[in-house]
KOLMAR-139667 format. One record per atom (N, C-alpha, C): atom name; residue in three letters; x negated, y negated, z negated. Coordinates in steps of 0.05 Angstrom, whole numbers. Each point is the difference from the previous one (the first is absolute). Example, Ala and Ser with C-alpha at 12.3 -4.5 7.8 and 13.67 -1.06 7.14 Angstrom:
KOLMAR-139667
SITE   atom   type       xx       yy       zz
SITE      N    ALA     -264      114     -156
SITE     CA    ALA       18      -24        0
SITE      C    ALA      -18      -24        0
SITE      N    SER        7      -21       14
SITE     CA    SER      -16      -24       -1
SITE      C    SER       15      -22      -14
END
This chain:
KOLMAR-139667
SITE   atom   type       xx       yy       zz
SITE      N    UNK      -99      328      -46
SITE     CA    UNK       -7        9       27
SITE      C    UNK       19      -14       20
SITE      N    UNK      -14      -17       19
SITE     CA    UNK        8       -9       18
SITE      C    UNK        8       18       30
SITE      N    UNK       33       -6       13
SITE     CA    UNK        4       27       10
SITE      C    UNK       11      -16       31
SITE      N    UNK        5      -24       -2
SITE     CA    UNK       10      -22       21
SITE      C    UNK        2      -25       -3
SITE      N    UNK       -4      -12       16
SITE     CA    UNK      -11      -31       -5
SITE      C    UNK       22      -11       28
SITE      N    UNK       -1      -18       -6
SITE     CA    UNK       15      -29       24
SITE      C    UNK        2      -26       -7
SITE      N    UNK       -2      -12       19
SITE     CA    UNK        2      -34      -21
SITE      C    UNK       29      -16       14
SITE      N    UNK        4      -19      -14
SITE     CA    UNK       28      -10        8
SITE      C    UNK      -14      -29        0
SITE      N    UNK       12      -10       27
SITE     CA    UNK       -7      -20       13
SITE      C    UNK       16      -32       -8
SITE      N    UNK      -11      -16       -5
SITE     CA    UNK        8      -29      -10
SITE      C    UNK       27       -2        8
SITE      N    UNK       16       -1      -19
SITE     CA    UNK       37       -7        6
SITE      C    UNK        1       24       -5
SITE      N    UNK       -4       29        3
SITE     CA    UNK       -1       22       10
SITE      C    UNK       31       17      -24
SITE      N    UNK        5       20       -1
SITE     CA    UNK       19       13       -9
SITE      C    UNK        6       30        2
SITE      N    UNK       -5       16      -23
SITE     CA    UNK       -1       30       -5
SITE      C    UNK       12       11      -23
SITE      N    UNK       12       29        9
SITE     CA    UNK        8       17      -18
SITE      C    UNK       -7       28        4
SITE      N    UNK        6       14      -23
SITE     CA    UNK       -4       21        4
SITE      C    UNK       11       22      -32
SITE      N    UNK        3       20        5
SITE     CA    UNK        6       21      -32
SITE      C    UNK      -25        9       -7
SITE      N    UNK       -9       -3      -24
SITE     CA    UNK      -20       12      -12
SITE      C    UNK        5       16      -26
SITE      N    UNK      -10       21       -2
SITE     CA    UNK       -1       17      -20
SITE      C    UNK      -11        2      -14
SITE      N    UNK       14        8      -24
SITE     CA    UNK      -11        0      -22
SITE      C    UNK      -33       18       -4
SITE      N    UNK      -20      -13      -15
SITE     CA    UNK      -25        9        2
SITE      C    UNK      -14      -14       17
SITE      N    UNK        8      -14       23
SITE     CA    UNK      -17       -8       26
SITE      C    UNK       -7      -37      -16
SITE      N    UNK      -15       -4       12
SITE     CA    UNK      -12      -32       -4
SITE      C    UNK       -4      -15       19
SITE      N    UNK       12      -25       -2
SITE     CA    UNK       -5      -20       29
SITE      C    UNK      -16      -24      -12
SITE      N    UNK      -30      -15       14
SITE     CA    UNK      -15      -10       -2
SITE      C    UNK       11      -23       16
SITE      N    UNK       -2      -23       -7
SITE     CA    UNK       11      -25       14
SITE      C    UNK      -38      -20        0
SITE      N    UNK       -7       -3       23
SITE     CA    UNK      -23      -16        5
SITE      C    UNK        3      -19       15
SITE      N    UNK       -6      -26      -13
SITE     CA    UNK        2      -32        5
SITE      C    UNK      -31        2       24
SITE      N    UNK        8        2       31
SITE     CA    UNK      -23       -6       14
SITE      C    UNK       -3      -23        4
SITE      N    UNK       17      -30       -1
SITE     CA    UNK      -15      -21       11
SITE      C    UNK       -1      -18      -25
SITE      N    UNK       21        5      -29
SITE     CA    UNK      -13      -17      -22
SITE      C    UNK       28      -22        0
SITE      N    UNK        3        8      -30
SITE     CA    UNK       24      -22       -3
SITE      C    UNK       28        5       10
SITE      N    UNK        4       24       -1
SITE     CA    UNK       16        8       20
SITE      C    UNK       27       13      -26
SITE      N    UNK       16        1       12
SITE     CA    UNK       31        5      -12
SITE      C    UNK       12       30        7
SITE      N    UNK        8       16      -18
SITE     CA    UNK       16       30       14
SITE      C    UNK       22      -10      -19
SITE      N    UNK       32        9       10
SITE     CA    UNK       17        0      -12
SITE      C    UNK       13       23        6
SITE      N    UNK        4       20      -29
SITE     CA    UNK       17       21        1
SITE      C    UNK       20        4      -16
SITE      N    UNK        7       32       11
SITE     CA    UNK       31       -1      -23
SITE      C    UNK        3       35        5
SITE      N    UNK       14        6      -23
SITE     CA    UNK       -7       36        6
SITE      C    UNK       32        0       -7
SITE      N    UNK        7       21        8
SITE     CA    UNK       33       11        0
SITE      C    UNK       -7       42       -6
SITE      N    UNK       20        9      -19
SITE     CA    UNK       -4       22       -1
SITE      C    UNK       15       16       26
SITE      N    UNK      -23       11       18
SITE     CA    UNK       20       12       22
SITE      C    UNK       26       27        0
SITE      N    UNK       -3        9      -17
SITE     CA    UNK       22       14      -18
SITE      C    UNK       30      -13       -6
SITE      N    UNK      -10      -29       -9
SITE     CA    UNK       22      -12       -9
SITE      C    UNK        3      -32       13
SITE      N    UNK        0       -2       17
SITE     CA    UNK      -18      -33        6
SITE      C    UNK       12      -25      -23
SITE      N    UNK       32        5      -10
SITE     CA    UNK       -2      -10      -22
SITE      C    UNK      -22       -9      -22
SITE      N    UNK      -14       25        3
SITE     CA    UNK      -27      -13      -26
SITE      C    UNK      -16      -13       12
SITE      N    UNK      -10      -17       -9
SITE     CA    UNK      -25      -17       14
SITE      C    UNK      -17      -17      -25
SITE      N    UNK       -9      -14       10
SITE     CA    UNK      -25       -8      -11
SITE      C    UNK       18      -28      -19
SITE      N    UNK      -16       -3      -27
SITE     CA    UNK       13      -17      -13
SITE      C    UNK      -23      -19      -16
SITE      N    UNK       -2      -21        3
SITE     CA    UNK      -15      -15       -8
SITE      C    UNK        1      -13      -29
SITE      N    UNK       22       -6       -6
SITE     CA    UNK       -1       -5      -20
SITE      C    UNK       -5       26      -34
SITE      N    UNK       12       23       13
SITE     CA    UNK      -16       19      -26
SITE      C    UNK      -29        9       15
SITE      N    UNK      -12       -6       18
SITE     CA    UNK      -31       10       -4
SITE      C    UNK      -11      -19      -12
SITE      N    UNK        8      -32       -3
SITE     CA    UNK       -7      -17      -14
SITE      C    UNK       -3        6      -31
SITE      N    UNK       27       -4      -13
SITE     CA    UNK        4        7      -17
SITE      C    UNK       -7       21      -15
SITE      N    UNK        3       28        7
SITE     CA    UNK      -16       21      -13
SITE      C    UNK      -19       -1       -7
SITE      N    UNK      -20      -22       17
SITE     CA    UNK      -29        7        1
SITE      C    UNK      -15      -29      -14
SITE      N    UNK       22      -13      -10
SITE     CA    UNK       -4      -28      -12
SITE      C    UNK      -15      -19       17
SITE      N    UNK        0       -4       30
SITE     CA    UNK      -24       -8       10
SITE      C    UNK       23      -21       20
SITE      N    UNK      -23      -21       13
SITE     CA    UNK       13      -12       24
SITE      C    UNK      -11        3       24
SITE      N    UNK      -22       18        2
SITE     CA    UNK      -17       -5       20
SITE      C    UNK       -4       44        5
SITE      N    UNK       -2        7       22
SITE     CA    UNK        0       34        3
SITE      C    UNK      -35       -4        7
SITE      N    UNK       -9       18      -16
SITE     CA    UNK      -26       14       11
SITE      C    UNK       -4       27       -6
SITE      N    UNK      -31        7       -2
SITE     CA    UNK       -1       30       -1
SITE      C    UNK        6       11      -25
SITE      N    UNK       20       22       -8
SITE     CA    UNK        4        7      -21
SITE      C    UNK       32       -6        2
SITE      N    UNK       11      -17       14
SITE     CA    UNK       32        4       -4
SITE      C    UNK        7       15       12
SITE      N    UNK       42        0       -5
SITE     CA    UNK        3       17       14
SITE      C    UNK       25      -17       13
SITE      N    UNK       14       17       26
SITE     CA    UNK       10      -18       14
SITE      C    UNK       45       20        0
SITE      N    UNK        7      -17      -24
SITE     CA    UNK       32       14       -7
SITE      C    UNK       18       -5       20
SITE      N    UNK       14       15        2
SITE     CA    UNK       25        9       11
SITE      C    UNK       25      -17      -23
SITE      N    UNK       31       -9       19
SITE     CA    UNK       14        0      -23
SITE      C    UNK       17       31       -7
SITE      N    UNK      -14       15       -3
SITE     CA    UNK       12       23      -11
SITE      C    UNK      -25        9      -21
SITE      N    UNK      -13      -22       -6
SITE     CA    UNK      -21       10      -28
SITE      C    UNK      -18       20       14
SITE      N    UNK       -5        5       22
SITE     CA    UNK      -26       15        6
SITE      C    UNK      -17      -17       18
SITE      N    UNK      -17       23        9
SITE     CA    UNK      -30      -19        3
SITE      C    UNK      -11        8       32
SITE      N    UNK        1      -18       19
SITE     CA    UNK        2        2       25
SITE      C    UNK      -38        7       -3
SITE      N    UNK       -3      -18       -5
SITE     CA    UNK      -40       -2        8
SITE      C    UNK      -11      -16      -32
SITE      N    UNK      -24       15        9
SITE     CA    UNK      -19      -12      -21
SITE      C    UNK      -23       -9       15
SITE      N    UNK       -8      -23      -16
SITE     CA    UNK      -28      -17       11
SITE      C    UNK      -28       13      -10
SITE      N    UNK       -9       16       20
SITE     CA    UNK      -25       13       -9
SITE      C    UNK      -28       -9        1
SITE      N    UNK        6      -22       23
SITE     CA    UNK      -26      -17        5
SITE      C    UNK       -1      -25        0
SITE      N    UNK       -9      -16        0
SITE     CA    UNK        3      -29       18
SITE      C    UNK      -28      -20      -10
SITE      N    UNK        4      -18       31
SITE     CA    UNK      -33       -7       -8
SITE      C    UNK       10      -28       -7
SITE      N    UNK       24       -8        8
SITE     CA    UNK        4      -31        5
SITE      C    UNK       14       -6      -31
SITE      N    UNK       18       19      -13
SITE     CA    UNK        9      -11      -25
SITE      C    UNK       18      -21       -6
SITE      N    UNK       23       -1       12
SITE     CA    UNK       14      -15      -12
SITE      C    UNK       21       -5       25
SITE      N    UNK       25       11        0
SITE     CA    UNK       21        5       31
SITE      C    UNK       22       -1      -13
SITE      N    UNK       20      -17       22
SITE     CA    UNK       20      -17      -14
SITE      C    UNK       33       14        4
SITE      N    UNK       12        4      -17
SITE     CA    UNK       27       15        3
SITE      C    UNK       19      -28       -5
SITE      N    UNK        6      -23        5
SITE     CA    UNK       17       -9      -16
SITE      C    UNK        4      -24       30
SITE      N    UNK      -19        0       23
SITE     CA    UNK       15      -27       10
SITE      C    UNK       13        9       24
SITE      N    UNK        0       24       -2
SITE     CA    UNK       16        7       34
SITE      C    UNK      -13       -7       23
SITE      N    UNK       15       -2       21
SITE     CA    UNK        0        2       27
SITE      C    UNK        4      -28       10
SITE      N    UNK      -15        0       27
SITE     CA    UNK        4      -22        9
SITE      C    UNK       22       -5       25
SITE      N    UNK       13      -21        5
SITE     CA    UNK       24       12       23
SITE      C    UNK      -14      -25       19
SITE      N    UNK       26       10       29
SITE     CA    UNK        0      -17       19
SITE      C    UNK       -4      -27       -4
SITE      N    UNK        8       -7      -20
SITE     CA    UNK        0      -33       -3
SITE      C    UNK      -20      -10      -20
SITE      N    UNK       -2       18      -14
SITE     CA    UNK      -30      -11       -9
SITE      C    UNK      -29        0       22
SITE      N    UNK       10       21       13
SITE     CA    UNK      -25       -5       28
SITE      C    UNK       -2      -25       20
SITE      N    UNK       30       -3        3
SITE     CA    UNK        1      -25       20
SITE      C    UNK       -6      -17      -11
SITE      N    UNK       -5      -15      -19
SITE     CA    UNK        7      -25      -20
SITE      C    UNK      -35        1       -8
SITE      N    UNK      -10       24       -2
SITE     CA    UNK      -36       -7        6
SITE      C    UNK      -20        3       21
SITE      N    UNK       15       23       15
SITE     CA    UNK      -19        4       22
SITE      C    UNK       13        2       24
SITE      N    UNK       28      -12        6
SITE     CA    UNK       18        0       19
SITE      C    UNK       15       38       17
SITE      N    UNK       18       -8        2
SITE     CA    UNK       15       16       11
SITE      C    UNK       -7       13       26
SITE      N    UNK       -3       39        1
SITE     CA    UNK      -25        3       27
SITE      C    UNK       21       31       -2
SITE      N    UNK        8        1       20
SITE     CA    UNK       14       32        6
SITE      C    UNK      -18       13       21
SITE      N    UNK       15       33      -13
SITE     CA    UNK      -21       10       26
SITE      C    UNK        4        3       24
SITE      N    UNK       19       -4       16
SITE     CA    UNK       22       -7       30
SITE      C    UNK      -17      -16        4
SITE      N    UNK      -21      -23      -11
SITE     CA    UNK       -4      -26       16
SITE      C    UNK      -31        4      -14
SITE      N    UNK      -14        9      -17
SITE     CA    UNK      -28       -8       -9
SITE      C    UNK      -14       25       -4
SITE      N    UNK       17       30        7
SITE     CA    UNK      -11       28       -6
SITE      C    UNK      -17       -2      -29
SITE      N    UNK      -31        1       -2
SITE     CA    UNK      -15        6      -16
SITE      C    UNK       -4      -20      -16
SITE      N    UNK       12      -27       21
SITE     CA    UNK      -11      -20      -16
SITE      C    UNK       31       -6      -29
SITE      N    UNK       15        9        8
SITE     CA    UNK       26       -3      -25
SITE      C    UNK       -4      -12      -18
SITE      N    UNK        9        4      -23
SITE     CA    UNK        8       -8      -20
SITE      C    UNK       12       17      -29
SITE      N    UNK       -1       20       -4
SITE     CA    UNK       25       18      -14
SITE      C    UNK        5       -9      -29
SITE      N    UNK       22       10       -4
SITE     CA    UNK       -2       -5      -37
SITE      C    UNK        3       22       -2
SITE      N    UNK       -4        1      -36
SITE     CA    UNK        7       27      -18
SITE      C    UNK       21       10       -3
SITE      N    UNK       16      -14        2
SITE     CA    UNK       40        1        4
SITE      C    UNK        2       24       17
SITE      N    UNK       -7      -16       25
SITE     CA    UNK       12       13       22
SITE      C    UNK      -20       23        3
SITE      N    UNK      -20        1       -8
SITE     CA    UNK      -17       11       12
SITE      C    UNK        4       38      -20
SITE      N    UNK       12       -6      -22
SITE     CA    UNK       20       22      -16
SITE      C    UNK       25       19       17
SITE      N    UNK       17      -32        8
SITE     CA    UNK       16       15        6
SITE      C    UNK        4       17       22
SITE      N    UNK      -28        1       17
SITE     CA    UNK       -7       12       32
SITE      C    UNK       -2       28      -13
SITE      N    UNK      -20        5      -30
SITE     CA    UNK       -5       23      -10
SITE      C    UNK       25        9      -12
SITE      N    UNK       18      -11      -12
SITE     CA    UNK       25        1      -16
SITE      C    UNK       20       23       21
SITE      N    UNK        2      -13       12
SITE     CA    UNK       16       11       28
SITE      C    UNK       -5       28       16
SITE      N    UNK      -29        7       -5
SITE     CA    UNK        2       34       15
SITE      C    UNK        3       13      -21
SITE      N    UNK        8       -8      -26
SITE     CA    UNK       14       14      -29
SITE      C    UNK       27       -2       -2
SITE      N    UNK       10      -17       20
SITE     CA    UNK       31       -4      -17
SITE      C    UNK        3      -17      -10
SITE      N    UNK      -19      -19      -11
SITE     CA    UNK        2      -15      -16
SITE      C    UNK        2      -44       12
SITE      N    UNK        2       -7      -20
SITE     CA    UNK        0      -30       13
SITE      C    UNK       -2      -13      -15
SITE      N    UNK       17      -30       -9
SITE     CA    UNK      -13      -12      -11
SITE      C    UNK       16       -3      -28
SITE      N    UNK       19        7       -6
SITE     CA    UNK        9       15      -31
SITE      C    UNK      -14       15      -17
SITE      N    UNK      -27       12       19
SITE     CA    UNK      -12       20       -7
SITE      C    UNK      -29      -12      -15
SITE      N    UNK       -3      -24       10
SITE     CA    UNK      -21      -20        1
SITE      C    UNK        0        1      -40
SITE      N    UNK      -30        3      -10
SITE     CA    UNK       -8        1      -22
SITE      C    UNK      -24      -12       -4
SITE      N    UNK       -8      -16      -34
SITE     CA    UNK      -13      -23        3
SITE      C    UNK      -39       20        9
SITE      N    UNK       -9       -7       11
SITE     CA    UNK      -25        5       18
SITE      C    UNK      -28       -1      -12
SITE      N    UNK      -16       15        4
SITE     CA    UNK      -23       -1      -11
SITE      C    UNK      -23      -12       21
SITE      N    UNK      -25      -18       -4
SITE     CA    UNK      -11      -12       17
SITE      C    UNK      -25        6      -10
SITE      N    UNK      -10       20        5
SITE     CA    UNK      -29       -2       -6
SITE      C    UNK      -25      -10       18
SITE      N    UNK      -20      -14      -22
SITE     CA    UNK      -18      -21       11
SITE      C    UNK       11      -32        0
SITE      N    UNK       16        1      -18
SITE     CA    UNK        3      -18        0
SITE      C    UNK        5       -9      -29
SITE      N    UNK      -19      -28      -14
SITE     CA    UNK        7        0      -28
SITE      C    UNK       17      -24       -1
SITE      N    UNK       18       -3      -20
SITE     CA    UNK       12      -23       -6
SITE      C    UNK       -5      -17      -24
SITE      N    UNK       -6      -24       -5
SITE     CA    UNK       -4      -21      -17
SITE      C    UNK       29      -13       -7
SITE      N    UNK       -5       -6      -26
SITE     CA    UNK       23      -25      -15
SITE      C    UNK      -15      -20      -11
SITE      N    UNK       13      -17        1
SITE     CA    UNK      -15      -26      -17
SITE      C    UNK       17       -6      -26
SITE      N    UNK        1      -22      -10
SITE     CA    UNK       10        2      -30
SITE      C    UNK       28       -5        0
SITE      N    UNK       18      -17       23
SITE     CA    UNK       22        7        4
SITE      C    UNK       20       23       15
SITE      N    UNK      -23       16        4
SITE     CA    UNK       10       31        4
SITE      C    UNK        1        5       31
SITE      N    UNK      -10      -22       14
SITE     CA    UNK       11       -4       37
SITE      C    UNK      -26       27        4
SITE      N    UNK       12       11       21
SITE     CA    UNK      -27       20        6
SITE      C    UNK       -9       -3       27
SITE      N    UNK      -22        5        7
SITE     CA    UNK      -17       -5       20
SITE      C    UNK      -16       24        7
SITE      N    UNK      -11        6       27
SITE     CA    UNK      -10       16        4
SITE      C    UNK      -31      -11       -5
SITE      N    UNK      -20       24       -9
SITE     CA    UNK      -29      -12       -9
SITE      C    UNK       -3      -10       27
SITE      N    UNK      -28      -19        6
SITE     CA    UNK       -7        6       14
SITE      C    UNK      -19       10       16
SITE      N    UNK      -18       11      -27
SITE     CA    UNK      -18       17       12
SITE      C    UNK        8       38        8
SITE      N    UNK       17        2       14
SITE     CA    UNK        3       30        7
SITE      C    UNK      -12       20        1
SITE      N    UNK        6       28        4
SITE     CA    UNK      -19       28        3
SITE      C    UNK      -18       -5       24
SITE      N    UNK      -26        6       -3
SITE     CA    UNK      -24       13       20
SITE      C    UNK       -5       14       11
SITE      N    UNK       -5       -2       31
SITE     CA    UNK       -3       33       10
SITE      C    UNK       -7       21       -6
SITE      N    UNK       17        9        1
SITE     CA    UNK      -14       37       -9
SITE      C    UNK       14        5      -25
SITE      N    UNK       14      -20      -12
SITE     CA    UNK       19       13      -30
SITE      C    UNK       13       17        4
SITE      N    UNK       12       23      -20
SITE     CA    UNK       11       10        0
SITE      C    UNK       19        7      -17
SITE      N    UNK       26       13       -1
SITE     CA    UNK       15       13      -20
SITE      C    UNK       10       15       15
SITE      N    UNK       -6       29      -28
SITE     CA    UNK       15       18        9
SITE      C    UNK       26       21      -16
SITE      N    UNK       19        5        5
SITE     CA    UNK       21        8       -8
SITE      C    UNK        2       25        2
SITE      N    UNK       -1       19      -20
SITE     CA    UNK       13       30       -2
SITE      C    UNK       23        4       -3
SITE      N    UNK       21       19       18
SITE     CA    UNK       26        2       -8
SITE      C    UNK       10       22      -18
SITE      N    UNK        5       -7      -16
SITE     CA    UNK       27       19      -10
SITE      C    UNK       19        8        6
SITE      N    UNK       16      -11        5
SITE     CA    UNK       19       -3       26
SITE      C    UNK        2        6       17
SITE      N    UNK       20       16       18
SITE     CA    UNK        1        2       33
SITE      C    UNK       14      -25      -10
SITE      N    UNK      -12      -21       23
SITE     CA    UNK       -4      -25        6
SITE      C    UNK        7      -13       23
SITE      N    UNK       23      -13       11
SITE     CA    UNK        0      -17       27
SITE      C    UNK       -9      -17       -8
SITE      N    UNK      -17      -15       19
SITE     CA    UNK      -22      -17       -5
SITE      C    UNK       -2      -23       27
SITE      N    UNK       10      -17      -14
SITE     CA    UNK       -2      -33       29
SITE      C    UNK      -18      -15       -8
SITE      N    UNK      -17      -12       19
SITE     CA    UNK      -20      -19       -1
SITE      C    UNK       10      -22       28
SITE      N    UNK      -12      -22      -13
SITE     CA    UNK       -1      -15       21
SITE      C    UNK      -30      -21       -4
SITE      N    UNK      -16      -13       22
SITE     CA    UNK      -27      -11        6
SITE      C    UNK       11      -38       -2
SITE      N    UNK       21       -5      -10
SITE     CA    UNK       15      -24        5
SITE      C    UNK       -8      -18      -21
SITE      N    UNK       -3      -29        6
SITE     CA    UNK      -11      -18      -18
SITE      C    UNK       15       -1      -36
SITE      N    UNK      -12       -5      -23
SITE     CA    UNK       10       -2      -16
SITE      C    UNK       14      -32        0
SITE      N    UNK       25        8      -28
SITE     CA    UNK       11      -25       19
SITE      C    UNK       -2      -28      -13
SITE      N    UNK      -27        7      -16
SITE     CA    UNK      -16      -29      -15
SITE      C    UNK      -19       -6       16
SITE      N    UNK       -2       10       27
SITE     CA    UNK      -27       -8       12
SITE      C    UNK        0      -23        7
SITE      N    UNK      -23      -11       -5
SITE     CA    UNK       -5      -34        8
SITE      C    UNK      -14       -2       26
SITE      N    UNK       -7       32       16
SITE     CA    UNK      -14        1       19
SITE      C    UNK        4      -23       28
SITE      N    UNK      -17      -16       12
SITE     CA    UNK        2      -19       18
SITE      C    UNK        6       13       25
SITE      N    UNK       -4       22        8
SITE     CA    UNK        3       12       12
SITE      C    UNK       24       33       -8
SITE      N    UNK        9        8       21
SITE     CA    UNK       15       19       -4
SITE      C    UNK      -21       25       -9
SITE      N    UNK       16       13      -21
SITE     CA    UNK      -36       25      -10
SITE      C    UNK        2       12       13
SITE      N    UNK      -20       20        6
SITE     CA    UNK       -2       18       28
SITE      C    UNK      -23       22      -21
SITE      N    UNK       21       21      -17
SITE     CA    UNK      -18       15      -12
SITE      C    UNK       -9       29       12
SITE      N    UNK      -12       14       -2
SITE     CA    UNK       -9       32       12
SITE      C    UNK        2       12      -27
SITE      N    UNK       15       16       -9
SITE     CA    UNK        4       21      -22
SITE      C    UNK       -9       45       19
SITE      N    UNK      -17       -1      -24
SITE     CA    UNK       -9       33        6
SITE      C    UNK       23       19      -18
SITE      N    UNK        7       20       11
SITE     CA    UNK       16        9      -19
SITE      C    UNK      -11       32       11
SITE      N    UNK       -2       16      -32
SITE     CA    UNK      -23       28        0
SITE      C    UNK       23       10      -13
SITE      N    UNK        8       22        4
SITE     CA    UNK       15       27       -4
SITE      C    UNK      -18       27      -10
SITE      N    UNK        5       13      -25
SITE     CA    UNK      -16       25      -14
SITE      C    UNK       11        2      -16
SITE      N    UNK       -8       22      -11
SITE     CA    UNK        2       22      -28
SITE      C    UNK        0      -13      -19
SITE      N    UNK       15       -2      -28
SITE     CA    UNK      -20      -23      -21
SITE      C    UNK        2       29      -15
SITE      N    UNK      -22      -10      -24
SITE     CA    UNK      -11       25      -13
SITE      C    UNK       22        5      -20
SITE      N    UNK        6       25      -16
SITE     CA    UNK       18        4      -16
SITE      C    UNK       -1      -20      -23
SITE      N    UNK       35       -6      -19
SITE     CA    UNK      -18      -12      -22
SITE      C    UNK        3       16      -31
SITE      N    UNK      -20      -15       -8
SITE     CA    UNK      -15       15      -19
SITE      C    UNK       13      -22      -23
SITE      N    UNK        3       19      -29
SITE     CA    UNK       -5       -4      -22
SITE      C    UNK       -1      -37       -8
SITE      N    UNK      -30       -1       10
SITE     CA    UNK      -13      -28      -11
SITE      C    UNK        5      -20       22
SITE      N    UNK       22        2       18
SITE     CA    UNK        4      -17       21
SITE      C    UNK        5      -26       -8
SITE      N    UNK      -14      -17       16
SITE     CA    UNK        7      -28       -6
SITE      C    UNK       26      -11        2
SITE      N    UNK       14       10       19
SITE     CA    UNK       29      -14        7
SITE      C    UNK       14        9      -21
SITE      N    UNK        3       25       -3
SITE     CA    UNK        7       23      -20
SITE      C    UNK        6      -18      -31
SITE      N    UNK      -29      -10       -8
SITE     CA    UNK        4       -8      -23
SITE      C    UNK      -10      -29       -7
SITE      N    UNK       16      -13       13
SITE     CA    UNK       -8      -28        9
SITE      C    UNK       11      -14      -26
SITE      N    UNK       31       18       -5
SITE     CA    UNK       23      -11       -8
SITE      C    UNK       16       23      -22
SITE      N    UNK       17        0      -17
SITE     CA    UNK       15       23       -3
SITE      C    UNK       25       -5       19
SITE      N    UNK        5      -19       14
SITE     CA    UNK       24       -6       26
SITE      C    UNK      -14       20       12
SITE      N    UNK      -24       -9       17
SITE     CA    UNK       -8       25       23
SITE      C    UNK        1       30       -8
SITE      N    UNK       -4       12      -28
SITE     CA    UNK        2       23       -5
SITE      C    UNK       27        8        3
SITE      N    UNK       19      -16      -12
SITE     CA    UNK       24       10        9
SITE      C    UNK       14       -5       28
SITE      N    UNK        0      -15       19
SITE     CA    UNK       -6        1       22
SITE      C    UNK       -6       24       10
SITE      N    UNK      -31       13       -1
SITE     CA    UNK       -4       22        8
SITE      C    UNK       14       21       -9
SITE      N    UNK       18        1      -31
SITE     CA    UNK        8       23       -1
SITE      C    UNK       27       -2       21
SITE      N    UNK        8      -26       -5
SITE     CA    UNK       28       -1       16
SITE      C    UNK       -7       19       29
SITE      N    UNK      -23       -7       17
SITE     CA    UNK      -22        9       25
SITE      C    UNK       13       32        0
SITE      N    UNK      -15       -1      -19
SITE     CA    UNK       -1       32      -17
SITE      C    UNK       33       16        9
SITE      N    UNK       15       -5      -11
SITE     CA    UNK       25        8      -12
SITE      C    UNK       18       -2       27
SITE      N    UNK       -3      -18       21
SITE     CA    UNK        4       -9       29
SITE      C    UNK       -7       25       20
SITE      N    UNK      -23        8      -13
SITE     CA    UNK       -8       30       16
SITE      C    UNK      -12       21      -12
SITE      N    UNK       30        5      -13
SITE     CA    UNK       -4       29      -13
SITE      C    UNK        6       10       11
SITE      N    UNK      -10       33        2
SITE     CA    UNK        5       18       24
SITE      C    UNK        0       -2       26
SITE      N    UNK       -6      -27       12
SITE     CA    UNK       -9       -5       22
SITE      C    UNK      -38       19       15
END
């Protein structure tokens, strides 16, 4: 159940705490488009989002529906309950100032307002900052809608056929969850132009989980995961 909706605008940049049980829907409106996030436990902001064990646990290189998304304290921020596009990339990061200028030139907002430029860098540490936080705090980033390719000497590339309007994934939390996104180019884009994406983002209830859950038992990592979940809020 969908309970609030808003979309974040090309370059664009958002945060917010989400609670455990609630689900946030991320919708690609113009196609081909990039979200880069990162979750921090707001309890502890020390914990955050860790890329390399959601990899690993889940023996996979690529996140779709059915994973789950670890903490480095061995628990489980979010699980992937939906997704239409299938295949979202944890491993190439963010794009910075200088990778922008060097493809689509250098554009501040003092001098070009809407028309800018932003990266993913910076475009963190604007959210980083009404936490306390900065760029020590900076952890490797999740980019969904976006897939990545290797060739036989291992160089990786972004595909280039990207997600389609109207894709979606959606994320259930486990977790009370601080949660950053940013609308900022991925930073394999070969785009000739600066990307200029529209992302929907839907706020609701996600349903309890059950027994036969997919995230649940994806893995025996994710089961214990969830008990870790478990054990995190006892008596809470």
């Amino acid at each position: 159940m969908q309970n609030y909706t808003t979309e974040l605008a090309p370059g664009g940049h958002w945060s917010l705490e989400l609670r455990r049980g609630t689900q946030l829907t991320l919708r690609d409106l113009s196609g081909a488009s990039n979200v880069g996030m990162l979750f921090y436990n707001p309890r502890n902001l020390l914990e955050r989002y860790n890329a390399p064990d959601t990899l690993k646990c889940q023996h996979t290189f690529k996140l779709t529906q059915g994973h789950c998304l670890y903490s480095d304290m061995g628990r489980i921020f979010a699980s992937i309950t939906a997704d239409s596009f299938g295949w979202h990339d944890t491993v190439c990061g963010n794009s910075h100032a200088s990778h922008i200028a060097e493809k689509w030139g250098a554009r501040d907002y003092q001098t070009d307002r809407n028309d800018w430029h932003q990266n993913g860098y910076d475009a963190f540490l604007v959210e980083l900052a009404k936490y306390g936080l900065g760029a020590a705090d900076m952890a490797a980033n999740l980019n969904w809608f976006s897939k990545v390719m290797t060739d036989a000497e291992g160089n990786m590339a972004l595909a280039p056929s990207g997600s389609n309007i109207g894709d979606t994934v959606t994320l259930r939390f486990e977790m009370d969850t601080l949660v950053l996104l940013h609308s900022c180019p991925h930073p394999y884009s070969k785009a000739e132009t600066y990307p200029k994406h529209r992302i929907g983002i839907e706020l609701g209830l996600a349903a309890a989980v059950a027994e036969d859950d997919e995230c649940l038992n994806h893995c025996p990592e994710n089961a214990r995961g969830f008990a870790n979940n478990a054990l995190y809020y006892l008596g809470a």
